[in-house]
TITI-676021 format. One record per residue (C-alpha): y, z, x; residue in three letters. Coordinates in steps of 0.02 Angstrom, whole numbers, plus 50000, padded with zeros to 5 digits. Each point is the difference from the previous one (the first is absolute). Layout:
N
YZXALA...
//
This chain:
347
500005000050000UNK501724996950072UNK501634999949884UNK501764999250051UNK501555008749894UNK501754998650039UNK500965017950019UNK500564999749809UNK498224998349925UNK499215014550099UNK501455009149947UNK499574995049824UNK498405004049995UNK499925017550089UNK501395004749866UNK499194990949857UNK498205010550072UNK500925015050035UNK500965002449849UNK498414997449880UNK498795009850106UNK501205015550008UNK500125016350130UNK499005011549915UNK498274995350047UNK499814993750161UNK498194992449953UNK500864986349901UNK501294995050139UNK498994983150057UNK500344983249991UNK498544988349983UNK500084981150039UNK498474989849948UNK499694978749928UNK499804996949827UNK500524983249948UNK501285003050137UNK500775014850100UNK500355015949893UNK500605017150057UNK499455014849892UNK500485018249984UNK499405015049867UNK500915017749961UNK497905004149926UNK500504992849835UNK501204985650000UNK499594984450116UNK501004986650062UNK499684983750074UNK501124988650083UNK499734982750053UNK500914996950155UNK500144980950007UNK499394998350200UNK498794986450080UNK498615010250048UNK498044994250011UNK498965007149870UNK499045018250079UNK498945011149914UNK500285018649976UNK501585010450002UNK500995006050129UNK501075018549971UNK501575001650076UNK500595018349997UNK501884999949926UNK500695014650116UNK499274987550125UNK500684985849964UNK501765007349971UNK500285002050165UNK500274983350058UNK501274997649873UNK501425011550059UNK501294989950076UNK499154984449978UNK501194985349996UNK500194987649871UNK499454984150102UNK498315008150081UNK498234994349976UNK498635013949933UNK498234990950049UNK498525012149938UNK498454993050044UNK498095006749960UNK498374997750140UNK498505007549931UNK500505017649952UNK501525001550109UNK501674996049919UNK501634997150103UNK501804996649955UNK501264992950152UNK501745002249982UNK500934993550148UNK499485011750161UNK499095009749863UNK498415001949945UNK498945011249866UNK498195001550019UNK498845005649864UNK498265003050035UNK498674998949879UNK501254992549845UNK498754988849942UNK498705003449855UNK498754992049890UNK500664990749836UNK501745000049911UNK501005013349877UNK499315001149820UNK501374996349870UNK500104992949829UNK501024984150011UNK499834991249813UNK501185007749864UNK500474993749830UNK501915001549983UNK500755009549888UNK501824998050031UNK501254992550115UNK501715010850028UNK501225000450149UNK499315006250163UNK501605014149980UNK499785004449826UNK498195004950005UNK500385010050177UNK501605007949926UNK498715005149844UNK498885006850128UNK501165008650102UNK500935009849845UNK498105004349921UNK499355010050153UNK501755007950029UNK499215017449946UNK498234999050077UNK499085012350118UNK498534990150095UNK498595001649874UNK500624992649859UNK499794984349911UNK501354987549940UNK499514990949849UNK500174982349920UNK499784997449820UNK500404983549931UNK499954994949831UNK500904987449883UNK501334993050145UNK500535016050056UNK499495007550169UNK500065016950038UNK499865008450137UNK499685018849995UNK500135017350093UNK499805018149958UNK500175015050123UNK500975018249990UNK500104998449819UNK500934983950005UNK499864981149979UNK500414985350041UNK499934983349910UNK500474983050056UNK500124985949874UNK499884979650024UNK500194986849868UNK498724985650092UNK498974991149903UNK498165004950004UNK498274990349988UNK499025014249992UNK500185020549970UNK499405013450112UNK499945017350026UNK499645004250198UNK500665015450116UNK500214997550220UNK500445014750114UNK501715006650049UNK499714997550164UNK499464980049994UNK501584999249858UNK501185004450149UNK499084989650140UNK500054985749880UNK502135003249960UNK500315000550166UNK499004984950067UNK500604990649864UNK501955006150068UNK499504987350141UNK499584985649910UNK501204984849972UNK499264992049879UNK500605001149831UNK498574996849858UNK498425012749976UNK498524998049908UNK498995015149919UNK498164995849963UNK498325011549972UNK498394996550065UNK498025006849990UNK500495015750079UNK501974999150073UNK501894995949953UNK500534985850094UNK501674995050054UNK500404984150077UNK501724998350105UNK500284980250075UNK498235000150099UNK499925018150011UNK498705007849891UNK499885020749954UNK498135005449932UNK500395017349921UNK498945012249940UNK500125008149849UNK499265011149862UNK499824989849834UNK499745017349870UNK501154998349855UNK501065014350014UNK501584993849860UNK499344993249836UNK501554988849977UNK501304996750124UNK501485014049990UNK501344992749876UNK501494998650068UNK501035015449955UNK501254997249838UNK501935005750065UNK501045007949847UNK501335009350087UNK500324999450163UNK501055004450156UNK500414986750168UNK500515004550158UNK500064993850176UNK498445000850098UNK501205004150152UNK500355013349909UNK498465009149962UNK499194997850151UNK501635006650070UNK499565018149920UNK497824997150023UNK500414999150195UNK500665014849998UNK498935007649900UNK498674994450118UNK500855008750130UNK499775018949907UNK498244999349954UNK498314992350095UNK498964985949924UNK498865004449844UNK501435014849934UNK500814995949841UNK501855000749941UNK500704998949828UNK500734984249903UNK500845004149865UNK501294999449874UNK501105012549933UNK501575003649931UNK500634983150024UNK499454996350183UNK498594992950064UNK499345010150167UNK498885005750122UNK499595020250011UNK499075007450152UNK499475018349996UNK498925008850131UNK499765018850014UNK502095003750038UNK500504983750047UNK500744990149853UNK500934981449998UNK500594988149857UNK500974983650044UNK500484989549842UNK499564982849992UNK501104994949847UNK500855008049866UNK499944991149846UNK499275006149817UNK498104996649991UNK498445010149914UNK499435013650099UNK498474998250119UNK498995008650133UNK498834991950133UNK499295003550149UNK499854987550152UNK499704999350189UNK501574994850072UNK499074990450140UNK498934990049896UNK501704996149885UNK500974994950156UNK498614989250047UNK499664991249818UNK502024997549959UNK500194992750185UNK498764987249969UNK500614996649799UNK500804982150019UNK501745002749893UNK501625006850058UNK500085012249846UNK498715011549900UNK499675002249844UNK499465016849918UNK499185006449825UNK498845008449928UNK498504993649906UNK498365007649925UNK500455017150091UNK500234991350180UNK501434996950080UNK500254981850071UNK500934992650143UNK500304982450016UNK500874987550110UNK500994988349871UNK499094985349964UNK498665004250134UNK498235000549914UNK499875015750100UNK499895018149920UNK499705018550069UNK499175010249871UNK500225017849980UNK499175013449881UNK501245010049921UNK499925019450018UNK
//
Protein backbone atom coordinates (compact mmCIF):
# COMPACT_ATOMS: atom_id res chain seq x y z
CA UNK A 1 0.00 0.00 0.00
CA UNK A 2 1.45 3.45 -0.62
CA UNK A 3 -0.89 6.71 -0.64
CA UNK A 4 0.15 10.23 -0.80
CA UNK A 5 -1.98 13.32 0.94
CA UNK A 6 -1.20 16.82 0.66
CA UNK A 7 -0.82 18.74 4.24
CA UNK A 8 -4.64 19.85 4.18
CA UNK A 9 -6.14 16.29 3.83
CA UNK A 10 -4.16 14.72 6.75
CA UNK A 11 -5.22 17.62 8.56
CA UNK A 12 -8.74 16.75 7.56
CA UNK A 13 -8.83 13.56 8.35
CA UNK A 14 -7.06 13.39 11.86
CA UNK A 15 -9.75 16.19 12.81
CA UNK A 16 -12.60 14.56 10.98
CA UNK A 17 -11.17 10.96 13.08
CA UNK A 18 -10.46 12.80 16.07
CA UNK A 19 -13.47 14.71 16.56
CA UNK A 20 -15.87 11.54 16.05
CA UNK A 21 -13.77 9.12 18.00
CA UNK A 22 -13.60 11.51 21.10
CA UNK A 23 -11.00 11.75 24.36
CA UNK A 24 -12.71 9.76 26.66
CA UNK A 25 -11.76 6.30 25.71
CA UNK A 26 -8.55 5.91 24.46
CA UNK A 27 -9.49 2.30 22.94
CA UNK A 28 -11.46 4.01 20.21
CA UNK A 29 -8.69 6.60 19.19
CA UNK A 30 -7.54 4.58 15.82
CA UNK A 31 -7.72 5.26 12.45
CA UNK A 32 -8.05 2.35 10.12
CA UNK A 33 -7.28 2.51 6.33
CA UNK A 34 -8.31 -0.57 4.30
CA UNK A 35 -9.76 -1.18 0.04
CA UNK A 36 -13.21 -1.59 -0.59
CA UNK A 37 -14.27 -0.54 -3.94
CA UNK A 38 -11.52 2.03 -3.34
CA UNK A 39 -9.53 3.56 -0.39
CA UNK A 40 -11.65 4.26 2.81
CA UNK A 41 -10.52 5.46 6.22
CA UNK A 42 -12.68 4.36 9.18
CA UNK A 43 -12.99 5.33 12.81
CA UNK A 44 -15.66 4.13 15.82
CA UNK A 45 -16.44 5.95 19.37
CA UNK A 46 -17.91 1.73 20.17
CA UNK A 47 -21.22 2.73 18.74
CA UNK A 48 -21.22 5.14 15.85
CA UNK A 49 -18.91 4.32 12.74
CA UNK A 50 -17.65 6.32 10.06
CA UNK A 51 -16.17 5.69 6.81
CA UNK A 52 -14.51 7.93 4.52
CA UNK A 53 -13.46 7.38 1.05
CA UNK A 54 -10.36 9.20 0.45
CA UNK A 55 -10.22 9.49 -3.38
CA UNK A 56 -6.21 8.26 -3.73
CA UNK A 57 -4.63 5.83 -6.45
CA UNK A 58 -3.66 3.07 -4.40
CA UNK A 59 -3.44 -0.87 -5.56
CA UNK A 60 -6.03 -2.93 -4.14
CA UNK A 61 -4.46 -4.86 -0.50
CA UNK A 62 -6.19 -6.97 1.71
CA UNK A 63 -6.66 -6.41 5.44
CA UNK A 64 -6.62 -3.27 7.51
CA UNK A 65 -4.04 -1.28 8.73
CA UNK A 66 -4.62 0.86 12.42
CA UNK A 67 -3.11 4.00 12.74
CA UNK A 68 -3.17 5.17 16.40
CA UNK A 69 -4.63 8.93 16.38
CA UNK A 70 -2.33 10.33 19.31
CA UNK A 71 0.18 8.85 16.81
CA UNK A 72 -0.54 10.21 13.96
CA UNK A 73 -1.12 13.74 15.43
CA UNK A 74 2.19 14.31 15.81
CA UNK A 75 3.34 14.84 12.47
CA UNK A 76 0.81 17.38 12.00
CA UNK A 77 1.98 20.22 14.31
CA UNK A 78 3.51 22.79 12.29
CA UNK A 79 3.07 21.10 9.17
CA UNK A 80 2.98 23.47 6.22
CA UNK A 81 0.41 23.86 3.75
CA UNK A 82 2.43 22.75 0.55
CA UNK A 83 4.06 19.37 2.17
CA UNK A 84 3.57 15.83 1.03
CA UNK A 85 2.24 13.10 3.83
CA UNK A 86 3.23 9.56 1.99
CA UNK A 87 1.98 6.60 4.42
CA UNK A 88 2.86 3.50 3.02
CA UNK A 89 2.07 -0.33 4.37
CA UNK A 90 4.86 -3.58 3.89
CA UNK A 91 3.48 -6.58 5.40
CA UNK A 92 2.52 -5.59 8.91
CA UNK A 93 4.70 -2.53 9.22
CA UNK A 94 3.08 0.80 8.42
CA UNK A 95 5.15 4.06 7.84
CA UNK A 96 4.23 7.66 7.17
CA UNK A 97 7.29 10.18 5.74
CA UNK A 98 6.93 13.65 6.18
CA UNK A 99 9.89 15.53 4.89
CA UNK A 100 13.11 14.48 7.22
CA UNK A 101 10.37 12.67 9.16
CA UNK A 102 9.25 9.47 9.53
CA UNK A 103 6.59 7.36 11.78
CA UNK A 104 6.97 3.75 12.09
CA UNK A 105 4.25 1.42 13.20
CA UNK A 106 4.95 -2.05 13.79
CA UNK A 107 2.51 -4.73 13.57
CA UNK A 108 -0.59 -2.23 12.08
CA UNK A 109 -1.75 -4.72 9.84
CA UNK A 110 -4.64 -7.32 10.52
CA UNK A 111 -6.85 -9.81 8.92
CA UNK A 112 -10.12 -8.50 7.06
CA UNK A 113 -11.89 -5.02 7.06
CA UNK A 114 -14.36 -3.03 9.72
CA UNK A 115 -17.96 -4.40 9.93
CA UNK A 116 -20.55 -1.67 9.21
CA UNK A 117 -23.99 -1.45 7.78
CA UNK A 118 -23.77 0.57 4.60
CA UNK A 119 -27.51 0.23 2.85
CA UNK A 120 -30.21 2.60 4.38
CA UNK A 121 -33.63 3.55 3.13
CA UNK A 122 -33.97 7.36 3.43
CA UNK A 123 -36.21 8.86 5.33
CA UNK A 124 -35.58 12.50 4.92
CA UNK A 125 -33.29 14.99 3.41
CA UNK A 126 -32.73 18.42 5.57
CA UNK A 127 -29.74 20.85 5.66
CA UNK A 128 -26.48 19.48 6.90
CA UNK A 129 -26.87 22.69 9.73
CA UNK A 130 -30.36 22.23 10.60
CA UNK A 131 -30.25 18.63 11.58
CA UNK A 132 -26.73 19.38 13.58
CA UNK A 133 -28.19 22.58 15.15
CA UNK A 134 -31.32 20.00 16.18
CA UNK A 135 -28.77 17.76 17.54
CA UNK A 136 -26.73 20.08 19.27
CA UNK A 137 -29.81 21.94 21.22
CA UNK A 138 -31.39 18.14 22.08
CA UNK A 139 -28.34 16.85 24.09
CA UNK A 140 -27.76 20.33 25.66
CA UNK A 141 -28.83 18.77 29.15
CA UNK A 142 -27.29 15.21 28.93
CA UNK A 143 -24.95 13.37 31.39
CA UNK A 144 -23.04 10.44 29.43
CA UNK A 145 -25.55 7.62 29.74
CA UNK A 146 -28.39 8.85 28.25
CA UNK A 147 -30.16 8.44 25.11
CA UNK A 148 -31.36 11.13 22.63
CA UNK A 149 -34.39 10.17 20.80
CA UNK A 150 -35.98 10.50 17.26
CA UNK A 151 -39.58 10.07 16.74
CA UNK A 152 -40.97 10.86 13.45
CA UNK A 153 -44.34 10.75 12.43
CA UNK A 154 -46.68 12.57 9.89
CA UNK A 155 -43.78 15.22 8.50
CA UNK A 156 -42.66 16.28 11.70
CA UNK A 157 -39.28 15.27 13.20
CA UNK A 158 -38.52 15.37 16.58
CA UNK A 159 -35.78 15.11 18.26
CA UNK A 160 -35.88 14.46 22.03
CA UNK A 161 -34.02 14.71 25.47
CA UNK A 162 -34.85 14.33 29.09
CA UNK A 163 -32.39 14.65 32.10
CA UNK A 164 -32.60 16.61 35.74
CA UNK A 165 -36.23 16.81 35.42
CA UNK A 166 -36.11 18.66 32.20
CA UNK A 167 -36.53 18.38 28.42
CA UNK A 168 -35.72 19.21 25.48
CA UNK A 169 -37.52 19.07 22.14
CA UNK A 170 -36.40 20.01 18.75
CA UNK A 171 -38.93 20.23 15.91
CA UNK A 172 -38.43 20.01 11.85
CA UNK A 173 -41.09 20.39 9.20
CA UNK A 174 -39.24 17.81 6.33
CA UNK A 175 -41.18 15.77 4.55
CA UNK A 176 -41.10 12.09 5.53
CA UNK A 177 -41.34 8.61 3.58
CA UNK A 178 -41.50 6.66 6.43
CA UNK A 179 -42.11 7.01 10.52
CA UNK A 180 -39.86 5.82 13.20
CA UNK A 181 -39.34 5.69 16.66
CA UNK A 182 -35.38 4.97 17.49
CA UNK A 183 -33.06 6.30 20.58
CA UNK A 184 -28.66 6.72 20.07
CA UNK A 185 -26.38 7.59 23.02
CA UNK A 186 -25.41 11.02 24.35
CA UNK A 187 -22.12 10.43 23.84
CA UNK A 188 -22.25 9.35 19.83
CA UNK A 189 -25.07 12.52 19.67
CA UNK A 190 -22.11 14.87 20.56
CA UNK A 191 -19.30 13.05 18.48
CA UNK A 192 -21.70 13.13 15.63
CA UNK A 193 -22.49 17.41 16.26
CA UNK A 194 -19.19 18.02 16.35
CA UNK A 195 -17.84 16.02 13.34
CA UNK A 196 -20.57 17.22 11.46
CA UNK A 197 -19.20 21.12 12.68
CA UNK A 198 -16.37 20.12 10.14
CA UNK A 199 -18.19 19.27 7.26
CA UNK A 200 -18.74 21.67 4.23
CA UNK A 201 -21.16 20.21 2.62
CA UNK A 202 -24.55 21.39 2.85
CA UNK A 203 -27.37 18.55 2.19
CA UNK A 204 -27.85 15.39 4.75
CA UNK A 205 -29.71 12.42 4.34
CA UNK A 206 -31.32 10.41 7.35
CA UNK A 207 -32.07 6.73 6.52
CA UNK A 208 -32.62 3.36 8.82
CA UNK A 209 -31.31 0.15 8.12
CA UNK A 210 -31.53 -3.82 9.47
CA UNK A 211 -29.93 -2.83 12.62
CA UNK A 212 -28.48 1.09 12.44
CA UNK A 213 -29.41 4.88 11.62
CA UNK A 214 -27.55 5.95 8.77
CA UNK A 215 -26.45 9.29 7.77
CA UNK A 216 -24.92 10.08 4.60
CA UNK A 217 -22.81 13.53 4.26
CA UNK A 218 -21.32 14.08 0.30
CA UNK A 219 -19.34 10.53 0.32
CA UNK A 220 -19.13 10.38 3.94
CA UNK A 221 -21.30 7.79 5.50
CA UNK A 222 -22.22 7.55 9.63
CA UNK A 223 -23.58 3.80 10.73
CA UNK A 224 -25.16 4.57 14.18
CA UNK A 225 -26.35 2.46 16.62
CA UNK A 226 -29.38 2.69 18.24
CA UNK A 227 -32.14 1.23 20.45
CA UNK A 228 -35.47 0.87 18.42
CA UNK A 229 -38.06 0.35 21.87
CA UNK A 230 -40.97 2.64 21.53
CA UNK A 231 -40.68 4.77 24.39
CA UNK A 232 -43.48 7.92 23.15
CA UNK A 233 -46.75 6.61 21.81
CA UNK A 234 -47.22 9.69 19.56
CA UNK A 235 -44.73 12.31 18.90
CA UNK A 236 -44.93 15.26 21.70
CA UNK A 237 -47.41 17.94 20.24
CA UNK A 238 -46.07 20.92 19.96
CA UNK A 239 -46.96 22.98 23.04
CA UNK A 240 -50.19 25.47 22.48
CA UNK A 241 -48.91 29.35 23.61
CA UNK A 242 -51.96 31.42 25.21
CA UNK A 243 -50.22 34.08 27.06
CA UNK A 244 -46.96 34.71 26.93
CA UNK A 245 -43.84 36.82 27.83
CA UNK A 246 -40.49 37.64 25.16
CA UNK A 247 -37.32 38.67 26.06
CA UNK A 248 -33.81 38.78 24.82
CA UNK A 249 -31.83 35.66 24.99
CA UNK A 250 -28.81 38.05 25.79
CA UNK A 251 -30.62 38.76 28.46
CA UNK A 252 -31.39 35.67 30.28
CA UNK A 253 -28.37 34.06 29.85
CA UNK A 254 -26.95 37.32 31.17
CA UNK A 255 -28.57 36.43 34.78
CA UNK A 256 -28.11 32.07 34.19
CA UNK A 257 -24.19 32.89 34.03
CA UNK A 258 -24.24 34.23 36.98
CA UNK A 259 -26.23 32.07 38.50
CA UNK A 260 -23.87 29.42 37.38
CA UNK A 261 -21.27 31.12 39.12
CA UNK A 262 -23.14 30.66 42.89
CA UNK A 263 -24.07 27.13 42.75
CA UNK A 264 -22.15 23.76 41.23
CA UNK A 265 -23.67 21.68 38.40
CA UNK A 266 -26.81 19.40 39.27
CA UNK A 267 -28.12 22.25 42.23
CA UNK A 268 -31.30 23.88 41.41
CA UNK A 269 -32.49 27.58 41.57
CA UNK A 270 -35.91 28.98 41.34
CA UNK A 271 -37.86 30.44 38.19
CA UNK A 272 -40.56 32.13 39.01
CA UNK A 273 -43.08 34.70 38.88
CA UNK A 274 -44.42 36.90 41.39
CA UNK A 275 -45.81 40.03 42.10
CA UNK A 276 -45.32 41.30 38.73
CA UNK A 277 -41.65 40.21 37.98
CA UNK A 278 -40.37 37.37 36.57
CA UNK A 279 -37.04 36.07 38.58
CA UNK A 280 -34.61 33.81 39.72
CA UNK A 281 -34.39 32.99 43.77
CA UNK A 282 -31.35 31.15 45.23
CA UNK A 283 -31.42 30.08 48.90
CA UNK A 284 -28.80 27.93 50.66
CA UNK A 285 -28.53 27.45 54.42
CA UNK A 286 -27.76 31.62 55.16
CA UNK A 287 -26.82 32.62 51.89
CA UNK A 288 -29.77 34.10 49.91
CA UNK A 289 -29.79 35.96 46.20
CA UNK A 290 -32.65 37.15 43.82
CA UNK A 291 -31.78 39.08 40.53
CA UNK A 292 -34.93 40.03 38.43
CA UNK A 293 -35.09 39.17 35.01
CA UNK A 294 -38.16 41.36 33.99
CA UNK A 295 -40.84 43.07 35.58
CA UNK A 296 -43.92 42.93 33.79
CA UNK A 297 -47.59 41.49 35.03
CA UNK A 298 -47.76 37.68 34.35
CA UNK A 299 -49.48 34.56 36.37
CA UNK A 300 -47.50 33.43 39.07
CA UNK A 301 -45.11 30.37 38.72
CA UNK A 302 -42.46 28.34 40.44
CA UNK A 303 -39.80 26.00 38.83
CA UNK A 304 -36.82 24.58 39.51
CA UNK A 305 -33.78 24.28 37.01
CA UNK A 306 -30.01 23.68 36.87
CA UNK A 307 -28.56 26.82 35.83
CA UNK A 308 -25.76 24.95 33.92
CA UNK A 309 -27.85 22.82 31.93
CA UNK A 310 -30.14 26.23 31.15
CA UNK A 311 -27.01 28.17 30.11
CA UNK A 312 -26.07 25.39 27.96
CA UNK A 313 -29.72 24.70 26.19
CA UNK A 314 -30.53 28.74 25.70
CA UNK A 315 -26.83 29.12 24.25
CA UNK A 316 -27.47 26.64 21.68
CA UNK A 317 -31.49 27.86 20.99
CA UNK A 318 -31.10 29.47 17.42
CA UNK A 319 -33.23 32.95 17.96
CA UNK A 320 -32.07 36.17 19.33
CA UNK A 321 -35.16 36.35 21.76
CA UNK A 322 -37.15 33.76 24.06
CA UNK A 323 -40.28 33.11 24.49
CA UNK A 324 -41.92 32.02 27.86
CA UNK A 325 -45.42 30.38 29.14
CA UNK A 326 -46.85 28.06 30.81
CA UNK A 327 -48.74 25.05 29.54
CA UNK A 328 -50.24 21.78 31.07
CA UNK A 329 -48.42 22.68 34.48
CA UNK A 330 -44.82 23.14 32.74
CA UNK A 331 -43.23 25.99 32.13
CA UNK A 332 -41.79 26.49 28.47
CA UNK A 333 -38.95 28.36 26.99
CA UNK A 334 -38.63 28.95 23.48
CA UNK A 335 -36.43 30.69 20.97
CA UNK A 336 -38.99 32.68 18.63
CA UNK A 337 -39.71 30.86 15.70
CA UNK A 338 -37.05 28.17 16.55
CA UNK A 339 -38.77 24.63 16.64
CA UNK A 340 -36.75 24.38 19.79
CA UNK A 341 -38.35 24.16 23.40
CA UNK A 342 -36.98 23.56 27.10
CA UNK A 343 -39.57 21.90 29.13
CA UNK A 344 -39.96 22.35 32.69
CA UNK A 345 -42.35 20.69 35.38
CA UNK A 346 -43.92 23.15 37.37
CA UNK A 347 -43.57 22.99 41.26
Amino acid sequence: MRIELTAIEYRKLLELSEKFAGSVEPGYRFLRLYYWKGLRAFITDGCGKLEIPLKKDCAPFKGSYIIPLDHARALKEQLKDDASIIITGNEATLSIFLGGEKLLIEKAWIDGIPRMERKFENIFSVKKNLFKNALNFSSAINDEGDNISFVFNNSLVSIISSSHNMTALNYLNVPLSRNLQAHIPYVTTRHLVKTLDLIKIEELNFGEGIEDLGIKVGPLLFSICCDREKLFDEVPKLPEIKEKIVMEKSQLLFSVRKLAKLVSRGMKVLILSDHGSIKFMLKTGTFRYEKVILKTPFENFAAGVDPHRLRSALSRMNSGKVELFTYKKQLVLTGKSSGQYLVLPLI
